[in-house]
N, C-alpha and C positions, 0 to 999 in steps of 0.2 A: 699868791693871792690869799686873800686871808677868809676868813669863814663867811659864807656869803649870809645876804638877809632874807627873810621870807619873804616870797610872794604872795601867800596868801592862797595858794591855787588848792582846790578842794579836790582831792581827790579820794573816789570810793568811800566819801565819809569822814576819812580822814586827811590830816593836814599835809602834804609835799610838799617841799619848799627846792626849788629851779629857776635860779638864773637864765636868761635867754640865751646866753651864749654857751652854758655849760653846759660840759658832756655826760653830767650826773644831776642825780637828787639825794635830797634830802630825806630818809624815811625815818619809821619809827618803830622800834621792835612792838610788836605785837604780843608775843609768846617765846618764851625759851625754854624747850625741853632735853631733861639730862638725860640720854640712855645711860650711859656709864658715864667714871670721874672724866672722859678725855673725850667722848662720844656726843653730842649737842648736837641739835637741830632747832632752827629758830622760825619766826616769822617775822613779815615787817610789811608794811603799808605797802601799797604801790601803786605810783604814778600812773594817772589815766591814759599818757602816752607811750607807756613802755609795751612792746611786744614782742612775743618768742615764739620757736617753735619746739612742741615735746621733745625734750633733747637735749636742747641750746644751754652754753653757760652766760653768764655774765659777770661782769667785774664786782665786789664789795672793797667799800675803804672802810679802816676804822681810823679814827685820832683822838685825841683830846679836844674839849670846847676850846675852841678859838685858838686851835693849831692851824699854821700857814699850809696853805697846800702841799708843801713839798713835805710835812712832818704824818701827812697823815699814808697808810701802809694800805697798799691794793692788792687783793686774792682772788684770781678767779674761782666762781661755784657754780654748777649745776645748780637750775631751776628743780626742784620737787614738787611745786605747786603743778596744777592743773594751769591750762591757758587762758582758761576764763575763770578762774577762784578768783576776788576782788584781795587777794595778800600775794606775797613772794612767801617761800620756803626753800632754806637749804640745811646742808646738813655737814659735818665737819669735823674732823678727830681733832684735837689741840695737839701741836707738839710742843714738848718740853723750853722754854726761853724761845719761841717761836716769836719772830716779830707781831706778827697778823694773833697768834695765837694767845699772848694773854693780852691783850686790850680783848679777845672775844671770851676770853674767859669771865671776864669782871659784866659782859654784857647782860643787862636786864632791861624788863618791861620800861617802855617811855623811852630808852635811848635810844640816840642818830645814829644813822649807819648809812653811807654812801650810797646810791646804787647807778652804774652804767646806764645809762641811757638806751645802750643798744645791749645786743645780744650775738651770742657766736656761735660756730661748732660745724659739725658733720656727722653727728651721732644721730642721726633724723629719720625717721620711716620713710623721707622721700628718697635718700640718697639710695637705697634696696629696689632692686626688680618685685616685681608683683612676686605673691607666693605665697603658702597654705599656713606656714609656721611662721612665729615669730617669737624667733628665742630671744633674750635676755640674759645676757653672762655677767655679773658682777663680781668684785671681792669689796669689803668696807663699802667705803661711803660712795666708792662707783654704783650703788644702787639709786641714789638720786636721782641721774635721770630718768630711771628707769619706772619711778614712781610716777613721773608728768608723762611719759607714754604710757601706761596704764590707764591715764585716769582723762586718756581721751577717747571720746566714743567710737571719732572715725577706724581707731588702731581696730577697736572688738566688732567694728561689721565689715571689716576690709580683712581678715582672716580667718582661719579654722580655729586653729591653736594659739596661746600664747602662752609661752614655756619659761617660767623666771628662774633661773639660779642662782642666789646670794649666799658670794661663802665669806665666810668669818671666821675669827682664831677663839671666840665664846657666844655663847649663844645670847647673851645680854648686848652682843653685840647685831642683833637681828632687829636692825631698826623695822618698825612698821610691819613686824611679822604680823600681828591680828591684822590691821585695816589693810596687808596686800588678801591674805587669806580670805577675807572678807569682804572682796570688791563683786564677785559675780551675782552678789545679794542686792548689793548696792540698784538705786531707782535708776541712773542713765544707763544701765547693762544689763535691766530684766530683760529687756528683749534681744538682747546682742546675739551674732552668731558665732562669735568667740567661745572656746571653752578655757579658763585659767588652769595651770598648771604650777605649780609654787615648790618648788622645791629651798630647803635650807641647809644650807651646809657649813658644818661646825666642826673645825680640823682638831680642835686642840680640848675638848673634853669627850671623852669613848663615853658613846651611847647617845651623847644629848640629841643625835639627827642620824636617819638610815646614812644619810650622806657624809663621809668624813676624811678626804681626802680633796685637795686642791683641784680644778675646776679641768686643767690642764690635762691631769693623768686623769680622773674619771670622761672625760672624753675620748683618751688615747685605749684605755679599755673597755668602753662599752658599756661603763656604768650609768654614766649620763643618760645615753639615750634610752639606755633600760627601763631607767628610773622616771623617764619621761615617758614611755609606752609610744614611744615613735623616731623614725629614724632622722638623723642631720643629715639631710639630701640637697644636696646643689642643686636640685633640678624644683625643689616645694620648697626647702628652710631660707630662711632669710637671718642675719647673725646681727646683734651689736652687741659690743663688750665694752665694759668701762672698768675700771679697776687699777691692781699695783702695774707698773712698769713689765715686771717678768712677767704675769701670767698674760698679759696683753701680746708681749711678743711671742709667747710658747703656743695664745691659741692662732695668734695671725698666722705661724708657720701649720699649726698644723690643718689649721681650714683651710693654706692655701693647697696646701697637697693634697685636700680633697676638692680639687678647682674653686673651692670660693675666692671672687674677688672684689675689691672694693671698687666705687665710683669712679669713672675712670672718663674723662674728658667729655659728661654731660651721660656717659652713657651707665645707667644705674647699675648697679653693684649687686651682691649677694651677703656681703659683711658691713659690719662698718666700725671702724672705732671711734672714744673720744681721744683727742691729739694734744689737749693740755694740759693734763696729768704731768 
């Protein structure tokens, strides 16, 4: 199918363009910000029909104007946005000759960019049992979703605590360290009964953060929860982790050997990971 036409359909101000039958839209970058050479985070319109929940990924294409559908390249991203912000936001490392990765490297203000229709995942505050804590485990750009659960209100009056951990190999790589540090100031959370907790961890330069050691082993000895002023207890913490392959599988085992478990046939969990990394 070749590049469809506008419809015309206004959305949040700006233009979407959506065929009837298709599974995507049409948007339009908003903003692109560089953390580092390889580090980006973008925005782009969104469709008055699209919905998610804190968590969710959904599909991006990018292609050339007026490339046939089969030339243009699909990635799934985490939502960073909020669920009510009137834009999408994600966030994304380039890799080197990456198909998806230089068409988004050339990306700027006014360019199309695909978006899914729908929305996916199991990284969700529903998928957890009730409970006092809610940690947050990220490495890189697994911090994403972790941004649009933040910046919902129900997460900060539905817990005690909310405990972030985002580690990184530099500290340039600490996306959104001001605006997470900064969110309990924020007007939807003056009154919240959340208390934020922010911790950053930066493996690969001595000193830049008390934290400097992978996510995995400061759990396995005690520094994590140290450093958080409270313990990971199965019976009040609730877990989601989003990040590389290895620490995702090093912390599944090791919460599982402190009886956390995930969703399990309707019946809510204690953890939860993202599964398309």
């Amino acid at each position: 199918m070749g590049a469809i036409e506008e419809s015309g359909l206004e959305i949040f101000g700006k233009r979407s363009d959506a065929g009837p039958q298709e599974k995507w839209t049409t948007e339009r970058v908003l903003s692109v910000r560089w953390w580092t050479p390889t580090l980006v985070s973008f925005r782009t319109t969104r469709y008055r029909g699209f919905r998610f929940t804190p968590g969710h990924y959904t599909r991006l294409g990018l292609g050339a104007t007026g490339a046939s559908l089969g030339d243009w390249v699909w990635r799934p991203f985490s939502l960073a946005s909020a669920a009510h912000d009137d834009f999408l936001e994600f966030i994304a490392v380039l890799v080197p000759g990456g198909a998806f990765s230089e068409p988004l490297r050339q990306l700027r203000e006014g360019d199309a960019i695909r978006v899914d229709k729908a929305s996916y995942g199991f990284l969700t505050v529903d998928q957890l049992a009730r409970g006092r804590e809610l940690w947050m485990l990220a490495s890189g750009t697994g911090l994403g979703p972790f941004l649009a659960i933040l910046k919902d209100p129900a997460v900060w009056q539905n817990y005690q605590r909310l405990i972030v951990a985002h580690s990184v190999r530099h500290s340039s790589e600490l996306a959104w360290r001001d605006e997470i540090a900064g969110m309990p100031q924020g007007e939807l959370f003056a009154e919240a009964k959340a208390t934020l907790t922010y911790l950053p961890i930066v493996t690969r330069e001595p000193g830049a953060t008390a934290l400097a050691e992978r996510i995995p082993l400061l759990l396995a000895d005690g520094r994590l929860e140290a450093a958080a002023a409270t313990p990971l207890d199965v019976a009040t913490s609730r877990v989601l982790v989003c990040g590389n392959p290895e620490m995702t599988r090093e912390l599944r085992q090791s919460l599982s050997a402190r009886g956390f478990a995930t969703n399990r046939r309707g019946v809510p969990g204690q953890m939860a990971f993202e599964k398309y990394w």
